[in-house]
DOLODO-269425 format. One record per residue (C-alpha): residue in one letter; y, x, z. Coordinates in pm, whole numbers, plus 50000, padded with zeros to 5 digits. Layout:
<pts>
aYXZ...
</pts>
This chain:
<pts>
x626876481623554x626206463023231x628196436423124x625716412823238x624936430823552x621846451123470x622246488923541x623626501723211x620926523023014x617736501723146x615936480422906x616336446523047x613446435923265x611826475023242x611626495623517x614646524723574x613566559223705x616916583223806x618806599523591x618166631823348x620546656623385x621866669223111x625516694822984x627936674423131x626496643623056x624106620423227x622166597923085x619966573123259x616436580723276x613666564623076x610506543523172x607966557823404x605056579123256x602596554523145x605616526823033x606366563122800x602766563622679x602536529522581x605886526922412x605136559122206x601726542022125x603736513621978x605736539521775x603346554021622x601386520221552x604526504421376x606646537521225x609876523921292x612786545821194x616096534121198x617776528820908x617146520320501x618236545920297x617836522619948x620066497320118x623016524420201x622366538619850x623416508519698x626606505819862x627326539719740x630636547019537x629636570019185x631576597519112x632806602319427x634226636219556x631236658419605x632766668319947x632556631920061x628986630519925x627156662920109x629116653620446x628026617020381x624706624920267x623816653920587x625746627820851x623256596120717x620126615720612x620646625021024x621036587421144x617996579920879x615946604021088x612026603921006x610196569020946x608406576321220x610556598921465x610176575221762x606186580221722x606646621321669x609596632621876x609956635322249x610976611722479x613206633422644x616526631722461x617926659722552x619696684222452x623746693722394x625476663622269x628656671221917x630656659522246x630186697822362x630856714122067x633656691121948x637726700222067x639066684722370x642316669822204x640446646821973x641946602722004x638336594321802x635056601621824x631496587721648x628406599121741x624766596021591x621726598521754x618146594321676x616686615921974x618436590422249x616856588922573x613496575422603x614216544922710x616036538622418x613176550422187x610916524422319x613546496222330x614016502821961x610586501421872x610056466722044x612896453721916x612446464621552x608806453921615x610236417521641x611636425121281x608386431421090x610296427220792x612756455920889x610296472421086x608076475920748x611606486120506x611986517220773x608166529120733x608236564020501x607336596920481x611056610020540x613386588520417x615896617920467x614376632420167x614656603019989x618556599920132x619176633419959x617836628819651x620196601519598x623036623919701x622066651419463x621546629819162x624696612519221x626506645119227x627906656218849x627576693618916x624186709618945x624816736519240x624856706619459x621456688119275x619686720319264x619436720619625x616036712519758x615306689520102x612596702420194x612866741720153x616916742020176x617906716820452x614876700120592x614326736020811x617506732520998x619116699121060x618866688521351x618996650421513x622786648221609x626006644621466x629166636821583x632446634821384x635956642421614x639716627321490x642436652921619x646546647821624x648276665221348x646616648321046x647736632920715x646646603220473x646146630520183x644436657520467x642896642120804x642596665621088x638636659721180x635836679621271x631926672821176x629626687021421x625996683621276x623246695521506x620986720721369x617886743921432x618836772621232x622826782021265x622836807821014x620396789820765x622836762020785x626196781120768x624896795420468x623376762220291x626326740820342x628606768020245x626976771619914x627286731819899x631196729419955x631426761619753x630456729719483x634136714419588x637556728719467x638536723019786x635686733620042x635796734220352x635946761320677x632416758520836x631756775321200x629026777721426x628846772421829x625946764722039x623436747621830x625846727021607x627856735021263x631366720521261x632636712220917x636346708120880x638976706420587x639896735120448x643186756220677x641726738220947x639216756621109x641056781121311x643276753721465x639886734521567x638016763621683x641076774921901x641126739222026x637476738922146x638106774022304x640676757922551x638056727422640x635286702322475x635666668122448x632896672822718x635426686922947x638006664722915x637716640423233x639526610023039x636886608222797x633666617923049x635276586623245x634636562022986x631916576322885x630436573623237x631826540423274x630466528422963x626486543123048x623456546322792x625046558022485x622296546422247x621706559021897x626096556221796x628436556222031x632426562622017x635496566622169x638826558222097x642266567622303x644836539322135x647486554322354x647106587422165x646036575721852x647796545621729x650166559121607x648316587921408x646176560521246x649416547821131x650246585220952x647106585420845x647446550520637x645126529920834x647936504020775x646116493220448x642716486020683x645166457620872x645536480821180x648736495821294x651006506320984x650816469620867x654316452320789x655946440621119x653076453721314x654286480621623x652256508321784x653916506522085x652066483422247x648576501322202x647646511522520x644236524422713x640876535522556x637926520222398x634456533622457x631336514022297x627596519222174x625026505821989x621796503422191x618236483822220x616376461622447x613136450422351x614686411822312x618006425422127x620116449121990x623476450622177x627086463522092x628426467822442x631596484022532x634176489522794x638166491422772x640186518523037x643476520823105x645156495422952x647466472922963x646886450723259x646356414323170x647106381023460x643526367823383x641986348823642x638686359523728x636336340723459x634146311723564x631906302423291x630356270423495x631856243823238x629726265122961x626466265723147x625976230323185x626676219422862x623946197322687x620616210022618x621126207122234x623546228722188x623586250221898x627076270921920x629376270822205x633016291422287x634846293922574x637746308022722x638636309523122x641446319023297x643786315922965x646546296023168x647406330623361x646616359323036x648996339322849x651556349023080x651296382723021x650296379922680x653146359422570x655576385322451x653186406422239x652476370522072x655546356122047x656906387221898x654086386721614x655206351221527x658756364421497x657626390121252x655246361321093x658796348521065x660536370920894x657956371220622x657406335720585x661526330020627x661486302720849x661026299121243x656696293721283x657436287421676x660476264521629x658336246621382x655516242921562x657606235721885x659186204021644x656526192521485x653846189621743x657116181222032x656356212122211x657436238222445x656036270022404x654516286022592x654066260722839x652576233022685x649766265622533x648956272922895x648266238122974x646126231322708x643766261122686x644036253523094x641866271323337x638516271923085x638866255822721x635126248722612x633936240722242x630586231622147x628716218321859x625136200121917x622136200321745x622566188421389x622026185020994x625146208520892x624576205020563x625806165120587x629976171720642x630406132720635x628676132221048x629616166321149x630506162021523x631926191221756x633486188022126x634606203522408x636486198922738x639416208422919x640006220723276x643796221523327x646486217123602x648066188723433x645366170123265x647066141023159x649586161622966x646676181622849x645176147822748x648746137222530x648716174022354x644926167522252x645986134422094x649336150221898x647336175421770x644356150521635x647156127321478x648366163121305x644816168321197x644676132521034x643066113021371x639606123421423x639166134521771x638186106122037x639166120622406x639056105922735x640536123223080x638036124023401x639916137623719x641346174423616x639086177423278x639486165422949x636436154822720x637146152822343x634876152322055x634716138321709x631976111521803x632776092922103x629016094022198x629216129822165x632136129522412x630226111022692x626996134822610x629566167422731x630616144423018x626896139823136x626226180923078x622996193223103x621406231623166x622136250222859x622786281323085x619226279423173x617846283022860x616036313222755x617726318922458x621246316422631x620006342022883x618526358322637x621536366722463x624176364922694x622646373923014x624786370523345x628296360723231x629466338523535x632436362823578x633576366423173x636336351223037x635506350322715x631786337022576x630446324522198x627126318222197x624776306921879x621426298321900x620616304021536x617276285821526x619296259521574x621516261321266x619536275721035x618316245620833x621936247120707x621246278920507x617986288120512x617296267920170x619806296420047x617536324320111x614586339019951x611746361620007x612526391520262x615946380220335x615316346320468x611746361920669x614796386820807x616896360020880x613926338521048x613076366021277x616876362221456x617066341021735x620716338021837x623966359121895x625516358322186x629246380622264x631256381322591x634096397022706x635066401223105x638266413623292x636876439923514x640136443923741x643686457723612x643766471123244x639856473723238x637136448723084x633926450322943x632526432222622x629076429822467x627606415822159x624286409322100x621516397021841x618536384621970x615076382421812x612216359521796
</pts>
């Protein structure tokens, strides 16, 4: 199941036919027949592709190794695909997936897509049709071509720019890519594989050979079932030997999460932190903040990650699911003191069940604020302990409580003089909940006005704000809350922003296609649930008008 609770794959509120079978996948099924029809008539009405290749090309580094650039440039002319490839491709989606071609023992794995199933096809277009802005950026001819062309005349040597799109590469690739991490590698030499889809396997071999024949260095390029696999140079053998013993699509620990985590969309990936902390750490993803930073330990990485980017007409989602790890005391969420917060509300946050995850959370934290520490050279929880009269991390678990809820009406942002935020408190011991609230405000200078109703605690910066959260009101059943948050009664962790809302404060910033971007988004919404012991699910979602 989603994260929400609709079957994962299904467009929400579309109809859900059974499952496609496909190489040791499956994928949910798309719309019926004439749903199909009409969502490929909206395709080819509004040519939506899926990405802007002037907008990546400006982020692009000059001078840059010419390997990076042609396994850059083939990896993003694929997720480019044509400006109209939901109007001209099949709805089917089928196919092997780089999961099959790519070696069992991999910790990472991305994957593009842009022949997803068709019920992703016609969620895209939709969406993206809310977006005319975007919608109209994506229109072209092939903006693969286009991708290239920026590639080639950013590359200094002129084997690599005398290769043509449309006669040398255009023929063979393909729609697919995926790009595998294996154990083993090094900062200066990562141990990966690029498995890029194609129609033509000899065609291919022999274009991108020529292409890293450009690079000093090249690189050991193989064949197998459809797909080229690209890999560093002395690697190849290793790899190839490694897919010979089993796939990624044979390994049950990833088909799992995979399974668990449903419609794959147009990127998806897969992380194993138990396997793969620590060879982030040898591979210097220390200086990305990630494990390898000072004081930071791998030990404690435990469980998988699996997560993809997919479409509903109303949104585009970033949904995900975590396996296997380390099992967290989290009460089962109850998001009830969210849902009926006033009608006006423009952002909201809340935590349940944080009384009983800091118990088990605790000694992870408490042992970062040792190392915090050691690097500041003094004691941060003796200090806070003393100055706020404290005792962690008791006095934490009472007042984050049972649910901890922030919001922030309806308002002129732009005046900081009346800005006005509150919240409530559900706790076991409300009335010491109540004192922490007010040695906290005098810390902050003495701005928060609070009052304590039974076994909840209302605070705010306006005391007519604080009665306003008292009295509630149906937020929850708003459709832009449901909109972009969907069912979260059982999450534990919500933020919710209804960006219509808010966006006097920075519209006035914006100008021409920007802010008519920016106008077409309706809100963001994320949530995170506790799905039972070491396993939760997470979504984040933009919404549009």
């Amino acid at each position: 199941m989603h994260p929400t609770g609709t079957p994962i794959g299904s467009p929400v509120g579309s109809p859900v036919s059974g499952p496609t079978e496909l190489p040791r996948y499956t994928y949910p099924g798309g719309p019926p027949a004439a749903s199909a029809a009409a969502g490929s008539a909206a395709a080819a009405a509004t040519g939506v592709g899926l990405s802007d290749p002037q907008e990546r090309a400006a982020t692009a580094r000059p001078g840059r190794r010419r390997t990076g650039l042609v396994v850059g440039g083939v990896a993003a002319a694929l997720l480019l695909g044509g400006g109209t490839v939901f109007a001209v491709q099949q709805l089917s989606g089928a196919g092997a997936q780089p999961a099959d071609v790519l070696p069992g023992d991999a910790y990472g794995y991305v994957r593009l897509d842009i022949d997803p199933s068709a019920g992703q096809k016609i969620a895209a277009v939709r969406f993206l049709g809310k977006l005319p802005q975007v919608r109209d950026t994506l229109t072209g001819d092939d903006p693969r071509q286009k991708l290239w062309d920026l590639v080639a005349q950013d590359a200094a040597d002129s084997c690599v720019s005398a290769v043509r799109y449309d006669t040398d590469i255009a023929p063979w690739l393909g729609d697919r890519a995926g790009v595998a991490v294996r154990p083993g590698g090094t900062e200066d030499k990562p141990n990966v594989a690029l498995a890029v889809q194609v129609r033509d396997e000899t065609r291919a071999k022999e274009v991108l050979g020529k292409l890293f024949a450009c690079d000093k260095d090249g690189a050991d390029i193989e064949t197998k079932d459809g797909y080229v696999l690209v890999m560093p140079p002395g690697t190849g053998a290793s790899t190839m030997a490694a897919v010979a013993k089993g796939t990624l699509a044979t390994n049950s620990t990833f088909t799992g999460d995979m399974a668990a985590l449903g419609e794959q969309g147009v990127v998806s990936a897969w992380f194993d932190m138990t396997n793969g902390a620590q060879q982030l750490q040898d591979l210097g993803a220390g200086a990305l903040g990630t494990p390898g930073t000072p004081g930071t330990s791998t030990a404690a990485a435990q469980g998988r990650v699996a997560a993809a980017l997919r479409f509903d007409p109303s949104f585009v989602e970033l949904a995900g699911v975590v396996r296997g790890a380390k099992a967290v005391n989290a009460a089962p969420g109850d998001t009830s003191q969210l849902i009926d917060l006033p009608d006006d509300t423009a952002a909201a946050l809340h935590v349940s069940g944080a009384d009983r995850a800091i118990d088990s959370a605790w000694p992870v934290l408490s042992e970062q604020l040792k190392n915090l520490s050691g690097m500041t050279g003094g004691d941060v929880i003796g200090e806070i302990e003393k100055e706020l009269d404290v005792t962690l991390p008791d006095d934490l678990k009472v007042l984050l409580g049972r649910s901890f809820t922030l919001s922030l009406p309806q308002q002129d942002l732009r005046v900081a003089d009346s800005f006005v935020v509150g919240g409530k408190i559900v706790s076991s011991d409300s009335a010491r909940a109540g004192d922490l609230v007010d040695r906290i405000d005098q810390a902050m200078g003495g701005i928060l006005t609070h009052s304590v109703d039974g076994g909840t605690v209302y605070l705010a910066t306006d005391p007519a704000y604080v009665d306003a959260v008292k009295k509630g009101g149906a937020l929850g059943d708003s459709d832009t809350f449901k909109a972009a948050l969907g069912d979260v009664s059982r999450a534990n962790g919500v933020l919710f922003v209804d960006l219509d809302r808010i966006e006097s404060a920075y519209l006035g910033d914006l100008e021409g296609e920007t802010r008519a971007v920016v106008e077409s988004l309706r809100a963001v919404g994320g949530s995170t649930t506790v799905t039972g012991p070491g396993e939760a699910s997470f979504s984040l979602r933009v919404v549009g008008n």
